[in-house]
N, C-alpha and C positions, 0 to 999 in steps of 0.2 A: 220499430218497423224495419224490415230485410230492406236491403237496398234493390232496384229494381231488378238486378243484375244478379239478385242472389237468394230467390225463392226456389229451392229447392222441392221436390216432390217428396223426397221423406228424410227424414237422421236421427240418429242417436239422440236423444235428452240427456245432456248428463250433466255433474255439475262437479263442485268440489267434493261432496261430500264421497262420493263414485270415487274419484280418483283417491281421495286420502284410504276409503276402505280398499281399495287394491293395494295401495302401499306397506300398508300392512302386513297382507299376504307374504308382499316381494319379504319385509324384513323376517317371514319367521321362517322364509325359505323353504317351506313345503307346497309346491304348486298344486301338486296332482288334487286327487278327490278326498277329503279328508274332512276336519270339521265346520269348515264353512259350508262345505253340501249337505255335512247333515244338516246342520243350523235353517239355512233355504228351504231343504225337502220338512222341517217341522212347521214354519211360518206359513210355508204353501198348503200345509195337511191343517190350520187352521184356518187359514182363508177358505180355505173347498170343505172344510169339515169329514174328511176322509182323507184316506191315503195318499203318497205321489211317491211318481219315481224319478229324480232328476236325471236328464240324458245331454249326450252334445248338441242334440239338435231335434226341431220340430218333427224334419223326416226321422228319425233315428227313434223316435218316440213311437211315429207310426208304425216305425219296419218291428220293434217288440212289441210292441202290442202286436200283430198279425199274427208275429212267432209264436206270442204266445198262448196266443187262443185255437194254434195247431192248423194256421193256414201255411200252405205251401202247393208246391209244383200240384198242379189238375185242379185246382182250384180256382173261382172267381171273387171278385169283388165288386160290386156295384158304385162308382166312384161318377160325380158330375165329368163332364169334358171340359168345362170352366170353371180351371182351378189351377194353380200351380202349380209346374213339374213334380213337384216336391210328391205329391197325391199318389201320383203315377210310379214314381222311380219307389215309391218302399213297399209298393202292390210287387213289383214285379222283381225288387229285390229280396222280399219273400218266398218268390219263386213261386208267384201266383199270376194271374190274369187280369189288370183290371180293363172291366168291362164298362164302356164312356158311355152316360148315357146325357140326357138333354137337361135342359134347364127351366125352370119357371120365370116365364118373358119378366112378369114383373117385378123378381127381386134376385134373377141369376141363379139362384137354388134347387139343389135336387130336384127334379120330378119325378115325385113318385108313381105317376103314372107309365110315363117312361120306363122307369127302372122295374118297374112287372114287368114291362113286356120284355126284357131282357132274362129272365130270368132264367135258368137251368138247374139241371139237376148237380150239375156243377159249382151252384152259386154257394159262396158259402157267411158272407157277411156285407153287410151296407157301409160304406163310409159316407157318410152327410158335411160336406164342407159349408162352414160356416162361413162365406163370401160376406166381406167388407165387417165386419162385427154381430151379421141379422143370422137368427136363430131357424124363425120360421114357426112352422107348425111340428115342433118336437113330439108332440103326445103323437102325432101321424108316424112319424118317420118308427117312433117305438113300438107302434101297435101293425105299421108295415113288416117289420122285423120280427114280431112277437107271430105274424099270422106266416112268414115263410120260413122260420126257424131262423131265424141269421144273427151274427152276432151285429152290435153295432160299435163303431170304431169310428169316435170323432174325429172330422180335422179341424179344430178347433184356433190354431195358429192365427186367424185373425178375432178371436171371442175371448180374450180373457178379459174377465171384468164382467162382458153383458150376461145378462139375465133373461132367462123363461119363465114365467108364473111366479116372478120375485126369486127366484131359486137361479144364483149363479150357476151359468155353465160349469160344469167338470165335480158339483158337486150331487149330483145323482146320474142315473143314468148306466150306461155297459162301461165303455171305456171312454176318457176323453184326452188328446192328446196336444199339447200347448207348446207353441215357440215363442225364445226367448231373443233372436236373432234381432242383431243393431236397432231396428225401426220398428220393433212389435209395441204391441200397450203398455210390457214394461219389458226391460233388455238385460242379460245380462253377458252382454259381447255376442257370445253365440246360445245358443244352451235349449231347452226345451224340459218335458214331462210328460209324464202318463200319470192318469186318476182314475182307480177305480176301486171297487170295493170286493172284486174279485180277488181272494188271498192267493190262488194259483198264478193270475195272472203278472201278480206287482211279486213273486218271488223268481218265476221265472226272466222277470225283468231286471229283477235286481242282479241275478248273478249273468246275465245273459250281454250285461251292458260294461262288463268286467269280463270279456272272454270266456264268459261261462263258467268262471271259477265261484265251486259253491260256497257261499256265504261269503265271498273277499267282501260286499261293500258294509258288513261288521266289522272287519279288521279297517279298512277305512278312513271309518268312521273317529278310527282309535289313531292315527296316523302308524299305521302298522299297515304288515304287507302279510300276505298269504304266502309261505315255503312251500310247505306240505298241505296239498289240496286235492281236490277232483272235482273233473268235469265231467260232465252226462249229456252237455247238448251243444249245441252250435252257440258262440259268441261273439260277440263283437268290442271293438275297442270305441264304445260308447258313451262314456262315463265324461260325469260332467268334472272341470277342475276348481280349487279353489278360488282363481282367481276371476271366473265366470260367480259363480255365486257370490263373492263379496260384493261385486256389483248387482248382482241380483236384491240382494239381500236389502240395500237403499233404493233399489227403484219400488219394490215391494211396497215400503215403508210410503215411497211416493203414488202411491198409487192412486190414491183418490183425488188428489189434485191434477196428475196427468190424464186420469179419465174425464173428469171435471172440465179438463183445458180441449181434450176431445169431442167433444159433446158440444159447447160451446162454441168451437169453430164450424162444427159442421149444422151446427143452427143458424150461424153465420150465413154460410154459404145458402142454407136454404132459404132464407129469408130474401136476399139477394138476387136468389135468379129464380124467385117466385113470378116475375112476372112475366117471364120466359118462358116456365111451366104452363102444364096444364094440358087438356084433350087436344088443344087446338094451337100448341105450342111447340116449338123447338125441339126443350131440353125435358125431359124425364130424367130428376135425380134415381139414383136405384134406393137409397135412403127415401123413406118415406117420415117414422117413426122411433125417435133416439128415447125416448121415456127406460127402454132395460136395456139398451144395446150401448156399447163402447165401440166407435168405431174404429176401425184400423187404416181405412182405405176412405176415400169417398169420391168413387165412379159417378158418376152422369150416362145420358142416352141421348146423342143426338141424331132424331130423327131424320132419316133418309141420307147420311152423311157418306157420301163419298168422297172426299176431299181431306182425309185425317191426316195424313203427310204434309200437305199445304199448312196448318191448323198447326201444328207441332212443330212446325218451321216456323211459322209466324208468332207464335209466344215465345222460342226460342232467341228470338230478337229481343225481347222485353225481358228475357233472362226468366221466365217464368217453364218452370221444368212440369212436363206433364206425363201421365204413365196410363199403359195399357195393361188392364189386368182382366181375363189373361189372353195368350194366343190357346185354341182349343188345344189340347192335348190328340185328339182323335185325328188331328191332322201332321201328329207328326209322324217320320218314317217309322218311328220303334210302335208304336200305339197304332196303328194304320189297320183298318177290317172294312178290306172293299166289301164286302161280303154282310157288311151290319146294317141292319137301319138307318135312316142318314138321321142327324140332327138339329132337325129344322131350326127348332129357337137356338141354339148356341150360334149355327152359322148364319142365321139371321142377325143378331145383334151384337156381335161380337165388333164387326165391324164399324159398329155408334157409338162404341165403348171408349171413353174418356175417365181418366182419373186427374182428379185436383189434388194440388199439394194439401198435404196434410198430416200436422206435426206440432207437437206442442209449443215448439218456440216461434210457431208461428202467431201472428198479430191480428185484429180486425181489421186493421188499415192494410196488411197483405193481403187478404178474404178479398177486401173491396177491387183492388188494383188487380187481382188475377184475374174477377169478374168481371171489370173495366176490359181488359186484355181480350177478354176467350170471348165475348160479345161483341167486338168490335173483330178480331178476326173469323168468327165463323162470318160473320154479312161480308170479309173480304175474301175470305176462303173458296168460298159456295157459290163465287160468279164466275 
């Protein structure tokens, strides 16, 4: 059990096996992208049963996939307002538009309803954020895309592991795009991917994530470098490194225990402030349903709550760390359209938004003690 002073909201898992496959790397002294990334992007193309492209990061996944599906300047994207920076900054590092639309009260997730009425001739693809590890109604969000032409562009960064219809996220579908960053479902330091089965889009990824130089991540692969080459489009220095995948490479292997240890916790928690729940209750978890979901995060709702600063002070005293996920996007300066529809469900519940630690090395006896804590400070919070 964490000491009371040291439940953290989320960290790294890692253990020895992490650190000795990193030492490794260190002794054959080739850091960059080389055959520990291929070794990763093969393990990850049998886990999803199609392709991957390994990149530095979740946003870095998103910003080529955009590229490469030929989004840029004049362009929009239809992106929830509740969702991390991350969503936003690779819309518009694109040199697109995204366009914030609202949320479905009950689980934070796109609304498709919403996001029609946003649409334009301008529009040119959906991104559906997968909030806290929950899917949703995927066959909607595809057949919403299928009926306005759009592509569709996962952010997936909290989904790796859950499942739609039995059918793991990132292994069907348009594009889906995954982070590997410190506290995801599984880490490997920083790192991310894109999955799809579009052969244009996973080649302009590949040389797009190396500066744009064609075919370097063959050469790579080989620990060899590209002299004589050519470029055709815009790139970036996005490539993931060795030492990022060797850690990948054991958390992978970890995986179904650490989704296992997921799952588990956040039954925990629901079990716990069941008596809390309910129409006529306090707290509305946003988890309802972990049967195909991994979750990454697990927020709560608490109704009518004004006082979340008091509340986050006061488990702060019990050493019990809590997080908001997220602030809307639509209200910051860069994202800002006096001029748009307002967003009723995001700015409604944004402000009830609560997140509980949650993290594999966490314990039952910390589940109980956080729930101990956030129940006796909302009744002192709220007077």
């Amino acid at each position: 059990m964490s000491s009371p002073s040291s439940i953290r909201l989320s960290k790294s898992c890692i253990g020895q096996e992490e650190k000795d496959a990193v030492a490794k790397v260190l002794d054959k002294e080739f850091l960059g992208m080389g055959e520990e990334v291929l070794e990763f992007e093969r393990l990850l193309e049998e886990f999803f049963g199609r392709p991957c492209v390994c990149v530095a990061n979740g946003t870095a996944a998103l910003h080529l996939a955009l590229q490469a599906v030929g989004i840029g300047p004049g362009d929009e994207v239809l992106v929830p307002s509740l969702t991390y920076l991350a969503s936003f900054q690779a819309i518009s590092a694109a040199g697109a538009t995204p366009v914030a639309c609202d949320v479905e009260e009950g689980n934070c997730l796109l609304s498709l309803k919403d996001a029609a009425g946003r649409i334009t001739s301008r529009t040119k693809a959906v991104m559906p954020v997968f909030y806290a590890g929950q899917t949703g109604d995927l066959n909607g969000f595809h057949a919403f895309a299928r009926n306005y032409g759009l592509r569709v562009i996962e952010d997936a960064a909290h989904a790796f592991g859950s499942k739609f219809g039995g059918k793991r996220i990132g292994s069907f579908g348009d594009i889906s795009c995954f982070s590997f960053d410190g506290i995801k479902n599984i880490t490997s330091g920083e790192g991310g991917c894109l999955v799809s089965d579009d052969p244009s889009v996973l080649s302009k990824a590949r040389d797009a994530r190396l500066l744009g130089v064609e075919n370097d991540s063959r050469k790579r692969a080989q620990n060899l470098r590209s002299w004589s080459f050519q470029v055709n489009e815009q790139g970036w220095r996005y490539h993931m490194s060795n030492l990022m995948a060797a850690i990948g490479i054991v958390q992978l292997g970890r995986f179904e225990f650490l989704a296992r240890k997921r799952v588990h916790l956040s039954e925990t928690y629901l079990r716990l402030l069941k008596p809390f729940c309910g129409a006529d209750k306090i707290i509305i978890p946003i988890h309802s349903k972990l049967d195909q979901c991994v979750p990454h995060i697990f927020p709560i709702r608490v109704m009518g709550m004004n006082y979340r600063d008091r509340l986050l002070q006061y488990m702060k005293q019990y050493g019990v760390e809590l997080g908001l996920h997220y602030q809307p996007n639509h209200l910051l300066n860069l994202y800002r359209k006096d001029t748009a529809s307002p967003l009723t469900i995001t700015e409604k519940i944004y402000p009830e938004l609560l997140s509980l630690p949650l993290h594999p090395d966490l314990s039952e006896d910390d589940c109980e003690l956080i729930v101990k804590h956030l129940i006796e400070g909302l009744r002192l919070s709220s007077v």
